[in-house]
C-alpha positions in Angstrom: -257.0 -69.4 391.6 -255.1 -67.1 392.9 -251.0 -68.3 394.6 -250.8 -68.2 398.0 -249.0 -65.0 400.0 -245.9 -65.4 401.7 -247.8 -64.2 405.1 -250.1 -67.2 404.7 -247.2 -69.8 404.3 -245.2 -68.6 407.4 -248.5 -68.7 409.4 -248.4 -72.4 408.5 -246.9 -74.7 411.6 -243.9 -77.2 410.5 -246.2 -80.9 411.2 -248.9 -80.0 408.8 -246.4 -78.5 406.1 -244.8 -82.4 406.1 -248.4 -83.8 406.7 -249.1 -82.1 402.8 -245.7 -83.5 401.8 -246.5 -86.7 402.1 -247.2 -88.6 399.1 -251.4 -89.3 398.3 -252.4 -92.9 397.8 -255.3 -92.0 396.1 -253.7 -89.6 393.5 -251.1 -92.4 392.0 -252.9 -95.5 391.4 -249.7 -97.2 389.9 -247.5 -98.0 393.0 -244.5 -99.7 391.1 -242.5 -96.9 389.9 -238.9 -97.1 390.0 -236.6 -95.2 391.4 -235.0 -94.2 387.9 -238.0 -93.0 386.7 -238.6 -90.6 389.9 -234.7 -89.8 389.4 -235.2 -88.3 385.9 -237.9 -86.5 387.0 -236.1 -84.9 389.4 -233.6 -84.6 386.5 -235.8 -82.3 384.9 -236.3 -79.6 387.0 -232.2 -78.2 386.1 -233.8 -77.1 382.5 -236.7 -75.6 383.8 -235.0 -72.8 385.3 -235.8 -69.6 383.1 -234.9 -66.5 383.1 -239.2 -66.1 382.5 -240.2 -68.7 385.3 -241.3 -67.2 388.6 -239.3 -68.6 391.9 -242.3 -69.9 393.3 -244.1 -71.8 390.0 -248.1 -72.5 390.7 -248.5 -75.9 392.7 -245.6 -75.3 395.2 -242.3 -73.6 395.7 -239.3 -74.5 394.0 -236.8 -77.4 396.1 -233.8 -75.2 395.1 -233.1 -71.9 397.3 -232.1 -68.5 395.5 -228.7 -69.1 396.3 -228.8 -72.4 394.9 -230.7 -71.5 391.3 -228.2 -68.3 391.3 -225.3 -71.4 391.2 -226.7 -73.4 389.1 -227.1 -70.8 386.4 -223.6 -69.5 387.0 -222.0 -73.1 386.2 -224.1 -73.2 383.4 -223.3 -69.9 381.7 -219.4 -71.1 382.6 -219.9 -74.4 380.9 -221.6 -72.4 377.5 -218.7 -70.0 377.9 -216.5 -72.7 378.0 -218.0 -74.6 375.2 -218.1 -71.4 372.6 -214.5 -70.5 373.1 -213.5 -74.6 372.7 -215.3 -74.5 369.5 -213.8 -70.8 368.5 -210.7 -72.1 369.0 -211.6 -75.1 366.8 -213.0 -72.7 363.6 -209.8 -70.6 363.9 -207.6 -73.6 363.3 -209.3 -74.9 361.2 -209.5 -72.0 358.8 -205.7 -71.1 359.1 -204.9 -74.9 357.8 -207.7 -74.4 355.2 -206.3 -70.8 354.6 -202.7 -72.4 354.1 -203.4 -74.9 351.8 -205.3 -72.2 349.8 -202.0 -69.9 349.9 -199.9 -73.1 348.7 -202.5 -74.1 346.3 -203.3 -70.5 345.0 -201.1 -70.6 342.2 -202.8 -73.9 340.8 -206.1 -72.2 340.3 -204.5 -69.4 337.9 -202.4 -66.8 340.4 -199.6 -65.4 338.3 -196.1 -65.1 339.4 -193.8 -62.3 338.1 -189.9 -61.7 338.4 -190.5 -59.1 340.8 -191.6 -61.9 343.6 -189.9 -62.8 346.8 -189.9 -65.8 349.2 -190.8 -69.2 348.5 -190.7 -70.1 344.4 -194.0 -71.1 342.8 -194.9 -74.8 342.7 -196.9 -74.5 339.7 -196.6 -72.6 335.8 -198.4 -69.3 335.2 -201.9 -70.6 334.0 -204.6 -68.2 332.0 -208.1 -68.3 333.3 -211.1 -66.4 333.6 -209.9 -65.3 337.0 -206.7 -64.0 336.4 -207.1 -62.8 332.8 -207.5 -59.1 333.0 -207.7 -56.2 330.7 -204.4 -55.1 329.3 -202.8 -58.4 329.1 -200.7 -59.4 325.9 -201.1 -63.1 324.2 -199.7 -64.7 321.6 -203.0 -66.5 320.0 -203.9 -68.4 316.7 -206.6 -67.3 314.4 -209.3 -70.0 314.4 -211.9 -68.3 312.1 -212.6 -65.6 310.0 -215.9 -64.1 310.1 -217.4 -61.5 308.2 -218.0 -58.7 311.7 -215.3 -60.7 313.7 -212.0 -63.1 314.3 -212.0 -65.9 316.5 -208.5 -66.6 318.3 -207.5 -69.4 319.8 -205.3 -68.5 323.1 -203.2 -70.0 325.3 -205.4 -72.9 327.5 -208.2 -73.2 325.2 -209.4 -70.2 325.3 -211.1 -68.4 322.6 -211.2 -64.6 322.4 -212.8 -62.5 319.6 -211.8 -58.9 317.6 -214.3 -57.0 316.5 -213.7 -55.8 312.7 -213.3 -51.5 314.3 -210.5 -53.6 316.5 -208.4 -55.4 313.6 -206.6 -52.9 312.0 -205.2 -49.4 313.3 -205.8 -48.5 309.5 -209.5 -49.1 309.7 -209.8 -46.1 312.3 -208.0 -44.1 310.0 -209.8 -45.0 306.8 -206.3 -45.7 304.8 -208.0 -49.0 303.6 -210.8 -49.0 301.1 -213.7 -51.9 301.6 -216.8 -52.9 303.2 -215.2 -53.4 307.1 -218.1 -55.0 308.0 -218.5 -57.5 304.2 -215.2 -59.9 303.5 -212.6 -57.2 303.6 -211.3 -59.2 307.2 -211.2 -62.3 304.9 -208.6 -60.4 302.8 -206.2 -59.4 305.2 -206.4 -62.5 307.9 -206.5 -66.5 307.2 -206.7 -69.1 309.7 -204.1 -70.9 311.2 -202.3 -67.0 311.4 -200.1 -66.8 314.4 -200.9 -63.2 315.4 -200.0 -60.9 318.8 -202.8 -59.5 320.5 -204.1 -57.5 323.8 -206.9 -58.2 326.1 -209.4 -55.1 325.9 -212.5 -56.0 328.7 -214.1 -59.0 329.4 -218.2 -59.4 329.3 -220.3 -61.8 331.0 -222.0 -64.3 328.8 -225.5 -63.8 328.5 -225.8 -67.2 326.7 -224.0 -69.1 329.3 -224.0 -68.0 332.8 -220.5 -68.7 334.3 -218.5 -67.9 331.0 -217.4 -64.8 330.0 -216.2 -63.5 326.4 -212.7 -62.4 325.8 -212.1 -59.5 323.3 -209.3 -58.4 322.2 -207.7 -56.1 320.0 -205.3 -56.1 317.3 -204.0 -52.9 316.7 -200.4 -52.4 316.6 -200.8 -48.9 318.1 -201.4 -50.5 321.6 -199.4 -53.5 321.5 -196.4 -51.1 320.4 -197.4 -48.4 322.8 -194.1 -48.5 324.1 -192.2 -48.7 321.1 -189.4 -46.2 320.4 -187.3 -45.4 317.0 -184.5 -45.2 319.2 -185.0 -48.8 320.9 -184.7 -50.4 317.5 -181.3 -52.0 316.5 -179.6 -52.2 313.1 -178.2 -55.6 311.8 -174.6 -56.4 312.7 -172.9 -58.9 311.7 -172.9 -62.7 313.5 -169.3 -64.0 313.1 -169.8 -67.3 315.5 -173.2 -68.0 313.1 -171.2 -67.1 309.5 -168.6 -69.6 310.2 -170.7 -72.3 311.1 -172.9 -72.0 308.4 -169.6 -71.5 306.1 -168.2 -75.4 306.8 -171.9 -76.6 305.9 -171.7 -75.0 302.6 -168.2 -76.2 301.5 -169.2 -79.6 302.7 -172.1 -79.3 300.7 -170.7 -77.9 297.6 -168.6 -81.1 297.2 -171.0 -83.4 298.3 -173.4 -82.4 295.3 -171.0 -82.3 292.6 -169.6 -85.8 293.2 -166.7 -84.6 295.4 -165.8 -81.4 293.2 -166.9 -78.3 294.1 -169.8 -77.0 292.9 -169.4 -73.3 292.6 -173.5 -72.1 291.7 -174.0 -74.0 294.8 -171.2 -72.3 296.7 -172.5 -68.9 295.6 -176.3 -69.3 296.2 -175.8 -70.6 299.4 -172.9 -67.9 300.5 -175.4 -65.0 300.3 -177.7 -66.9 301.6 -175.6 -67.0 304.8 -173.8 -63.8 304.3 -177.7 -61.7 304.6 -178.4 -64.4 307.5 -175.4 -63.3 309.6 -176.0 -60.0 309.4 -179.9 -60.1 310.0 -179.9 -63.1 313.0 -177.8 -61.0 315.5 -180.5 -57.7 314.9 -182.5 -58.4 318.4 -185.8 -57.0 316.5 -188.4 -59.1 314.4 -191.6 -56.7 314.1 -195.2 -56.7 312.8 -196.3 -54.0 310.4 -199.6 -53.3 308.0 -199.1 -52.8 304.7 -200.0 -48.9 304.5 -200.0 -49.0 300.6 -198.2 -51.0 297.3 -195.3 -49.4 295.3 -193.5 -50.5 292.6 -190.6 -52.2 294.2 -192.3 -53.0 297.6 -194.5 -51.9 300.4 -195.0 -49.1 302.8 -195.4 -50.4 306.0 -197.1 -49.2 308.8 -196.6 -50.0 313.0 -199.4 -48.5 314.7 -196.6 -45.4 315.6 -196.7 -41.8 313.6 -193.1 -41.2 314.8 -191.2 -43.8 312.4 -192.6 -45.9 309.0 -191.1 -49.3 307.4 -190.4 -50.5 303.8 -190.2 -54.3 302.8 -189.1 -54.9 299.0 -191.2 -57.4 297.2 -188.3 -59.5 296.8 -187.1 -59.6 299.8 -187.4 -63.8 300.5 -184.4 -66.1 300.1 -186.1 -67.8 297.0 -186.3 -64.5 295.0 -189.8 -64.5 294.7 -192.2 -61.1 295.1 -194.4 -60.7 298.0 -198.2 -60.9 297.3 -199.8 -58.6 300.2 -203.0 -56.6 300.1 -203.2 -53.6 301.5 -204.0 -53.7 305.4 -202.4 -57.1 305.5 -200.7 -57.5 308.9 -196.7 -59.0 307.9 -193.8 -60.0 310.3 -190.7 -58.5 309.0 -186.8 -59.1 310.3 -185.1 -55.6 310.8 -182.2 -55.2 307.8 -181.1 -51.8 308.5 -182.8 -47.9 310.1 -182.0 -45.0 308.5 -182.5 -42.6 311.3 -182.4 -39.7 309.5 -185.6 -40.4 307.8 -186.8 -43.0 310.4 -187.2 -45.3 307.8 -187.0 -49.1 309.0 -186.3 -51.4 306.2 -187.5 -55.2 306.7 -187.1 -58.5 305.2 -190.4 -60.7 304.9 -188.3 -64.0 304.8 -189.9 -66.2 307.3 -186.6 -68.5 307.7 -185.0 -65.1 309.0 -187.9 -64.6 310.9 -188.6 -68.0 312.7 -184.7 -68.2 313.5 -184.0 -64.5 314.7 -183.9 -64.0 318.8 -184.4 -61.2 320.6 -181.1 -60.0 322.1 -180.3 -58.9 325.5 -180.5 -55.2 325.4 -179.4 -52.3 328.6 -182.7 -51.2 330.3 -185.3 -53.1 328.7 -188.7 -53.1 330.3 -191.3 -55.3 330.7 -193.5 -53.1 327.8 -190.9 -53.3 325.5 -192.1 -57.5 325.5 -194.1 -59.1 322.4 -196.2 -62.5 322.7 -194.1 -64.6 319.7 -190.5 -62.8 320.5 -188.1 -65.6 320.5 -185.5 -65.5 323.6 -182.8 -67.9 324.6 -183.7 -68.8 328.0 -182.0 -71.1 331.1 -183.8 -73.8 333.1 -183.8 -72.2 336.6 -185.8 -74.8 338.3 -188.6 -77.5 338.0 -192.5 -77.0 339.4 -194.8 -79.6 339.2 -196.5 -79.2 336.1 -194.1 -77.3 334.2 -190.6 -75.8 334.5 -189.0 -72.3 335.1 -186.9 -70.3 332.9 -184.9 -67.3 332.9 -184.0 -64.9 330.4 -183.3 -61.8 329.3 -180.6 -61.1 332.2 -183.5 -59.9 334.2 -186.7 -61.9 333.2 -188.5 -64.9 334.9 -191.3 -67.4 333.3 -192.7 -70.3 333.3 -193.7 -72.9 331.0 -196.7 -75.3 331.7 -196.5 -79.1 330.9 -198.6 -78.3 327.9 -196.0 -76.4 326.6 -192.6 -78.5 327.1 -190.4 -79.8 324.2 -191.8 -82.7 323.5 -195.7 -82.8 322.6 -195.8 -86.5 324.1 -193.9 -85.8 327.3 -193.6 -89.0 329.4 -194.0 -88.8 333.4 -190.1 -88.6 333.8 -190.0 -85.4 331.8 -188.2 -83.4 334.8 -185.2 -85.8 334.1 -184.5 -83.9 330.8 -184.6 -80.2 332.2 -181.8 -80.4 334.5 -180.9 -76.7 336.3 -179.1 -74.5 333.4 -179.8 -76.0 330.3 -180.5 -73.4 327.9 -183.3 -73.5 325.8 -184.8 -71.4 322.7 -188.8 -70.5 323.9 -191.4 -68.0 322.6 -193.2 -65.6 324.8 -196.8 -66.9 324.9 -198.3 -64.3 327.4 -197.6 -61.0 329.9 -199.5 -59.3 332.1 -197.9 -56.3 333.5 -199.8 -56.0 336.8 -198.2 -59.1 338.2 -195.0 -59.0 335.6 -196.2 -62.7 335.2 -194.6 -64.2 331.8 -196.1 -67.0 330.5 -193.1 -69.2 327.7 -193.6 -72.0 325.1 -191.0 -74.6 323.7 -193.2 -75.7 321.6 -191.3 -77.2 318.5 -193.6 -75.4 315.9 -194.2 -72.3 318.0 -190.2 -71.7 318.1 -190.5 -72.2 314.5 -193.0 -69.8 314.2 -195.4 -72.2 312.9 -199.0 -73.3 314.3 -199.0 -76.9 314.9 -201.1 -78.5 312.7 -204.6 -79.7 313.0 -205.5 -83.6 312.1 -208.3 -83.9 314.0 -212.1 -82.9 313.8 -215.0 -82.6 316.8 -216.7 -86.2 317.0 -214.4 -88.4 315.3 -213.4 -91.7 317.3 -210.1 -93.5 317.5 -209.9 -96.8 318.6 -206.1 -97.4 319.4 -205.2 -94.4 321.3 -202.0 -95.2 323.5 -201.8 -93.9 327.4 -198.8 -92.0 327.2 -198.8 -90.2 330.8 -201.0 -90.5 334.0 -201.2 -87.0 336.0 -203.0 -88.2 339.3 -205.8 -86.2 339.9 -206.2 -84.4 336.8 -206.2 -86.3 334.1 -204.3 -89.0 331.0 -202.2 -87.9 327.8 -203.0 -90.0 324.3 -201.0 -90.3 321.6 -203.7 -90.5 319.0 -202.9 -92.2 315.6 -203.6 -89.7 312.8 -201.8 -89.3 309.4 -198.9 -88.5 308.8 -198.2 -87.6 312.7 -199.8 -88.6 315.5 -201.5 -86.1 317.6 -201.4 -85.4 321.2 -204.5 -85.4 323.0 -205.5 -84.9 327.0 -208.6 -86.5 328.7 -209.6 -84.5 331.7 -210.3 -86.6 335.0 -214.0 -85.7 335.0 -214.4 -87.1 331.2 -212.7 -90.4 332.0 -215.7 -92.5 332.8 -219.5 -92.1 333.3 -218.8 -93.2 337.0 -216.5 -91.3 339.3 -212.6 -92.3 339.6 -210.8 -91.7 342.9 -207.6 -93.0 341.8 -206.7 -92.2 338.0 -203.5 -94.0 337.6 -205.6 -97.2 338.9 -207.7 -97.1 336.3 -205.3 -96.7 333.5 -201.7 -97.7 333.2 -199.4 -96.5 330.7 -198.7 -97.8 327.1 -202.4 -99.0 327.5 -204.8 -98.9 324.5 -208.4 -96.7 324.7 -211.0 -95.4 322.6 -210.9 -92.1 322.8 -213.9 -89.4 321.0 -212.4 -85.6 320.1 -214.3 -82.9 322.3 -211.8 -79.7 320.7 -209.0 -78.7 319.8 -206.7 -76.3 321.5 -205.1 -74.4 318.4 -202.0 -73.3 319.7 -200.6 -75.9 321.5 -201.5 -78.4 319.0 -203.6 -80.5 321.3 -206.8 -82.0 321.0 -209.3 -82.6 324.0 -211.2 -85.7 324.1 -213.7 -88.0 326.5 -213.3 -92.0 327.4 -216.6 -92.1 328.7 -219.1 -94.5 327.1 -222.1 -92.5 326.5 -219.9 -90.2 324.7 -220.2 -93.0 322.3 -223.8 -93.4 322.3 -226.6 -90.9 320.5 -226.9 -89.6 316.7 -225.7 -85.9 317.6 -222.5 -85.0 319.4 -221.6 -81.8 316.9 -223.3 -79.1 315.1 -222.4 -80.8 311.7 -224.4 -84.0 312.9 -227.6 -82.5 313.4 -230.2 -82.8 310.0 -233.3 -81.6 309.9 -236.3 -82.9 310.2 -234.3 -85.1 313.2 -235.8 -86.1 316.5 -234.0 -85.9 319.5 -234.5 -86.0 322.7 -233.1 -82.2 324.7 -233.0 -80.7 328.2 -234.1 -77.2 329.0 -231.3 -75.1 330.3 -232.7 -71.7 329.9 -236.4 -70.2 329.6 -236.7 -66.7 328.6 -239.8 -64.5 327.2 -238.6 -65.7 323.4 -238.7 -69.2 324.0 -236.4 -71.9 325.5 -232.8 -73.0 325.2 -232.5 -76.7 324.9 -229.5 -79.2 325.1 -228.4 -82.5 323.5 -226.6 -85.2 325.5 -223.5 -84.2 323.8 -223.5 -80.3 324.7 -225.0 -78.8 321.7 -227.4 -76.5 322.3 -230.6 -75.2 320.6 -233.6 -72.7 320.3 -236.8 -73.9 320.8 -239.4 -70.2 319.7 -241.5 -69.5 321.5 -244.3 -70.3 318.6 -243.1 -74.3 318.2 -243.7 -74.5 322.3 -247.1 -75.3 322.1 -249.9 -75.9 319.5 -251.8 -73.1 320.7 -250.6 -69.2 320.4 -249.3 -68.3 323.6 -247.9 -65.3 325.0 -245.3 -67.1 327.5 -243.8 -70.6 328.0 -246.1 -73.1 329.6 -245.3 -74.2 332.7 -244.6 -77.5 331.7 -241.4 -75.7 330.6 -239.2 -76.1 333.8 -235.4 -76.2 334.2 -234.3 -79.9 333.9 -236.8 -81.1 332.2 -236.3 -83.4 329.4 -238.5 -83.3 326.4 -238.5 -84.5 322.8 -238.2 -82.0 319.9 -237.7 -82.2 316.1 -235.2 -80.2 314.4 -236.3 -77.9 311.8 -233.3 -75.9 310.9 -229.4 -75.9 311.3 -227.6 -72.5 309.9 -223.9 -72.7 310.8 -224.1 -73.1 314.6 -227.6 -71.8 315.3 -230.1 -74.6 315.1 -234.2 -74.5 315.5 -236.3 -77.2 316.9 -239.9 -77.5 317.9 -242.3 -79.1 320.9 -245.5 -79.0 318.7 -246.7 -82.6 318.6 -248.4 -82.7 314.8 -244.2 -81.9 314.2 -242.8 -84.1 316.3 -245.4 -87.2 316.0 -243.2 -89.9 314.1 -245.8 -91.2 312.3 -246.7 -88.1 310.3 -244.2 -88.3 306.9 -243.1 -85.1 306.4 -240.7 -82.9 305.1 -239.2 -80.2 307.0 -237.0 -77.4 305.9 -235.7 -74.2 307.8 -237.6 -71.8 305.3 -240.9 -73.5 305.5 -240.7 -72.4 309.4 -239.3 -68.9 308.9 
């Protein structure tokens, strides 16, 4: 049916337009509707105003003139206007608060904060991680292992980087040492628990483990000394203030051992002693060297740098003993004398000299010249929250995180004892010079030049742990009761409890006893990192060196690939499930049982140093079947 023509509606007279107006008796058989429900009717007819509904809808014109519709759409366009711009206004605050708090919190999630800034100071210590580590960047790490194609270091805040064998020695690239690089020749020249200088080279994704990436690094002495000149290295000279110190200790002593008469070997030995010490502690220069090749009364020594070469006598320790180095064996030497006419540096191996020498405050230094494990004296300059801020150098700035402080069991009033100006002995842990950021350690066994030692082993439990600190939000401290020193140990917030903990230091109070399991061990600072929770306690396998085969556990698939599936134990280890031991039937890809998440039960069939083999196949896994099972029955 066509709609009516304008000419046909004006033709109409006015008394039978309101006769058709009227309401129809017959149409609504239902007389008692209320006025509310004829009021939201009328309600409606706002919202069906369109942009793409005709003026004059089928069934009637509209009650609303032009003019009137034209209004109405107006206010409402003002009102959605209005609206947009309230809630613009809204976003915009809202992301300059959140974009504050970001700026004040930035340095807590790893920015690094150099001499060269300006403004506000930082609130927290310099912190490595994987975002701020960049190619480039020096450490001061701790060798963890020693592998046939690689070394393992352990850095500062856990973190492990590896050397490639090409990458260990400059002497390597230029074939001075004779062996198998790739056999045990790294074996020869490196041990664990070596406290050794290295520099960041690239970082690679994981392909393992999606969100990690690996650190490698590099050893060679020809980058970390890149800017090392002959002419920047000092000569000995002689440390009155130190020689008469040491001089009233050895006359006391000298009588003290002879029954109050002086014992004159003693007085001798010990003069030298501190006559080579006063001379050699006021050099400014403690350097690391290769041992090129072996003569007959010592070592030619090599420092990455074909402009100048060393030599270290074989008897050059305090105890008169000779030196036992290989060739290629990286040494730390203490600078006795340059002969710069034949650019000859002669060193002194004695690691007494060595632990005790600091780097002196020299006219132009740069921030290159700057070796993880130089020792510098060093002033507090101020306090940040988890650490404390130090200057040295004349014009140097670092930090030093809470991990890192004097004492390995620091209480929560430890900013008491760092009061603005005390000086302080530290070791240079880190630099990056992109942000001049300098990361420090006081560390009693780092400024000793010693790793800290390691009492503690993945998966062992300890009953009486004591709280020692609370740090809200983050996590608890634990002195942990090992022989013949305790060890410090830190439980992170999220590895307190199975459930999750609002407020930490409600939970735990200090002095209080816990039971503690070891998750690592964190190399160079000496600390161990462990979990409170109580399924941590619960299951046969929480390390590599639990798992037996022919064991059945129970694992969850993390990863599916074309070879076959990666699988994981409650406690984090992870395992390879072939493609082959997925199913009892040859297949050419995983069955699609195999999901993500999934939970299945496997037995082990192998376990070959860190790499372990399980299987799916049920005539393997069924318990009832007595069986033995062996890695090369499966290969």
């Amino acid at each position: 049916m066509a709609p009516r023509s304008k000419n046909f509606e004006n033709k109409k007279s006015k008394p039978p337009l309101k006769k058709f107006q009227k309401p129809s008796h017959k149409s609504f058989k239902n007389k008692g509707k209320s006025d509310a429900a004829v009021q939201s009717k009328a309600q409606t007819v706002p919202l069906q105003l369109e942009d793409d509904v005709p003026d004059f809808p089928r069934g009637g014109g509209s009650a609303l003139s032009r003019e009137e519709v034209d209004e109405v759409r107006a206010e409402v366009d003002a009102e959605f206007e209005a609206d947009n711009r309230v809630l613009k206004k809204q976003l915009k605050t809202r992301k300059q608060k959140m974009d504050k708090k970001n700026s004040l919190m930035e340095d807590d999630f790893g920015s690094l904060f150099g001499d060269g800034f300006t403004g506000r100071l930082p609130r927290f210590a310099n912190k490595i991680t994987l975002k701020n580590i960049s190619p480039g960047m020096k450490l001061w790490g701790v060798i963890a292992e020693v592998n046939k194609k690689d070394i393992v270091v352990s850095l500062p805040g856990g973190f492990r980087g590896l050397v490639r064998a090409c990458e260990a020695s400059d002497l390597f690239l230029d074939n001075e040492v004779k062996g198998d690089v790739e056999g045990n020749l790294l074996s020869t020249i490196y041990h664990t628990g070596q406290l050794v200088s290295c520099i960041v080279l690239q970082l690679d994704e994981d392909k393992k483990e999606k969100g990690k990436r690996k650190i490698w690094l590099s050893l060679r002495l020809a980058l970390l000394h890149k800017s090392l000149t002959f002419d920047v290295i000092q000569e000995g000279m002689f440390d009155v203030v130190y020689f008469i110190h040491e001089l009233s200790d050895v006359l006391y002593m000298s009588y003290i051992l002879d029954t109050s008469e002086f014992d004159v070997v003693y007085f001798i030995h010990e003069l030298s002693d501190v006559l080579c010490m006063s001379y050699i502690l006021d050099t400014s220069e403690v350097l690391s060297a290769y041992v090129k090749s072996i003569e007959d009364h010592g070592y030619i020594m090599h420092f990455g740098l074909p402009s100048f070469t060393g030599f270290m006598a074989k008897n050059s320790q305090s105890d008169g003993k000779d030196i036992k180095a290989n060739t290629g064996q990286l040494l730390q030497g203490v600078v006795k004398s340059v002969d710069r006419t034949r650019k000859v540096v002669y060193l002194s191996s004695n690691p007494d000299m060595a632990s005790k020498c600091v780097t002196k405050d020299l006219k132009g230094i740069s921030i290159d010249l700057l070796i993880p494990g130089m020792m510098v004296n060093a002033r507090v300059q101020s306090t940040l929250e988890n650490g404390i801020m130090l200057s040295f150098l004349t014009y140097f700035t670092g930090t030093v995180d809470i991990f890192n402080l004097q004492k390995t069991f620091a209480t929560s009033s430890w900013k008491d004892e760092y009061i603005q100006n005390k000086k302080v002995s530290a070791r240079i842990l880190f630099i990056d010079p992109t942000t001049r950021a300098v990361g420090l350690t006081l560390n009693p066994y780092l400024v000793n030049n010693k790793a800290p030692p390691s009492l503690v082993r993945t998966g062992d439990i300890f009953d009486q742990s004591k709280v020692i600190r609370v740090d809200r939000g983050l996590g608890l401290l634990l002195e942990i009761p090992t022989s013949p020193i305790p060890t410090p140990a830190y439980v992170s917030v999220f590895d307190a409890a199975d459930k999750e903990i609002q407020k930490l230091e409600k939970s735990f109070k200090e002095k209080s006893i816990v039971r503690v399991r070891i998750l690592g061990f964190r190399h160079l600072e000496g600390l161990a990192t462990g979990v409170l929770k109580t399924s941590a306690f619960e299951g046969s396998v929480f390390t590599h060196s639990d798992v037996k085969p022919g064991m059945v556990v129970k694992a969850k698939v993390i990863a599916i690939d074309s070879f076959g599936a990666i699988v994981q134990f409650a406690s984090g280890v992870k395992a390879l499930c072939p493609l082959r031991h997925m199913s009892e039937f040859e297949i050419t890809k995983p069955r699609k049982k195999f999901q993500v998440g999934v939970e299945f039960v496997f037995r082990v069939l192998g376990c070959k140093s860190k790499r372990i083999t399980v299987t799916h196949k049920k005539t393997l896994v069924c318990p009832l079947q007595c069986f033995i099972v062996t890695l090369c029955s499966f290969l």
